[in-house]
N, C-alpha and C positions, 0 to 999 in steps of 0.2 A: 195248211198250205205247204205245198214241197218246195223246197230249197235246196238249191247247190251253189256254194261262191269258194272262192279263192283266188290267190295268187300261185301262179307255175312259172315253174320255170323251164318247162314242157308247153311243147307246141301245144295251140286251142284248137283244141276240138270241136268245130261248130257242130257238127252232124253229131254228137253225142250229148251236147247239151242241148237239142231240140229234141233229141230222143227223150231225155230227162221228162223234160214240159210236159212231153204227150199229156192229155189229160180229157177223156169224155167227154165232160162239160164243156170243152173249151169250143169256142166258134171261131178264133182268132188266135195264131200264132204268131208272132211279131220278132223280130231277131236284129240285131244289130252286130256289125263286124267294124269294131275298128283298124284301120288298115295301113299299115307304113306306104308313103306315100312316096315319091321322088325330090320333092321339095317344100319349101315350107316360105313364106312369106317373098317370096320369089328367088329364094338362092336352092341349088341344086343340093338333095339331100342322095346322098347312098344308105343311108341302113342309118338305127339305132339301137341305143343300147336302153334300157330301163333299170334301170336300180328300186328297190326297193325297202323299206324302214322294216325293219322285222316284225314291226306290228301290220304292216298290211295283210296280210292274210286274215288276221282277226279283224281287223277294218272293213274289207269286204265284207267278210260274213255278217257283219255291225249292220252295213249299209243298205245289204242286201234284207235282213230283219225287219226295217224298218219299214219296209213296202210291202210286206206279210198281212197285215188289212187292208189293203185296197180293195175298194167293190170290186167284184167279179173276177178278180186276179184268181188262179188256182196253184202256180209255178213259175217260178222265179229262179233262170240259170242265170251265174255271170263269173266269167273269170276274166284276168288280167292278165298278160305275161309279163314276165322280167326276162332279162336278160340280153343277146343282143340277137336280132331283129333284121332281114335285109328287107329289100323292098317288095312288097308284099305280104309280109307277114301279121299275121292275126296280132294285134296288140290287147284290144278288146273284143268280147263278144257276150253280147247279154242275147239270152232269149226267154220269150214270156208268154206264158199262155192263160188267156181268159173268157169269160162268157163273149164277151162282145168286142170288136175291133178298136174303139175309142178306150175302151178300156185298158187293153194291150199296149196302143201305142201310146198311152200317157203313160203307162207305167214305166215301160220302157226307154221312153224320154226321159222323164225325172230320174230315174237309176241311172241314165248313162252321165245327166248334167251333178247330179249328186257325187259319181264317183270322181267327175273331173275336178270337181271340188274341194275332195277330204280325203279321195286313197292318196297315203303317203308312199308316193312313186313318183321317181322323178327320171324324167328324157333325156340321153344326151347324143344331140345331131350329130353324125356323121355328114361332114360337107363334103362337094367333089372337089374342092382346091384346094383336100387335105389336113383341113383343119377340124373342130370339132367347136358345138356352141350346148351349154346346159341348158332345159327351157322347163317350166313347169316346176320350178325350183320354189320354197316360199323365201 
């Protein structure tokens, strides 16, 4: 099965990791973008920053591995970004291509709830009244 994972600290490239997937076989491409938002838990967010543990890159690639047998999976994108982020920008983006639609989207799921889980990457909010909150910290 083809893989590509990592950590950048270069903007995500959605359209290049769906290029990646292409794959014959596949009937079902499935893509996720996670997305800096404006706010978070009801206070006004401007932008963040992502930090990362210098083993996430090898973490990704860890996580991403693991999903390598799933029935009818045939490619497996996903990267992370680090760095700092304004509103809108790509934080995550997995994309997956497999035989069949149920297929994809469980993969896809499980990879995105997996990474949220174990990549050792941590968030810190830019608020708008100037202050800043760490989240996703262990």
């Amino acid at each position: 099965m083809k893989q590509l994972a990592g950590v950048t600290s270069e903007d995500v490239d959605g359209d290049a990791l769906v290029a990646f997937v292409s794959d014959d076989r596949a009937g079902a491409v499935v893509t996720f973008g996670g997305i800096v938002r404006n706010h978070d838990h009801g206070v006004a967010v401007t932008g963040i920053e992502y930090v990362g543990h210098p083993t996430a890159d090898a973490v990704m690639r860890k996580l991403v591995a693991e999903f390598a047998d799933r029935e009818g999976v045939h490619a497996i994108a996903a990267q992370h970004r680090v760095g700092t982020l304004g509103i809108g920008g790509v934080a995550l983006f997995v994309a997956v291509a497999a035989s069949h639609r149920a297929q994809a989207f469980g993969c896809a799921s499980d990879l995105v709830e997996r990474v949220k889980e174990r990549l050792p990457i941590w968030k810190k909010q830019f608020l708008a009244d100037g202050t800043h909150e760490w989240s996703q910290c262990p």
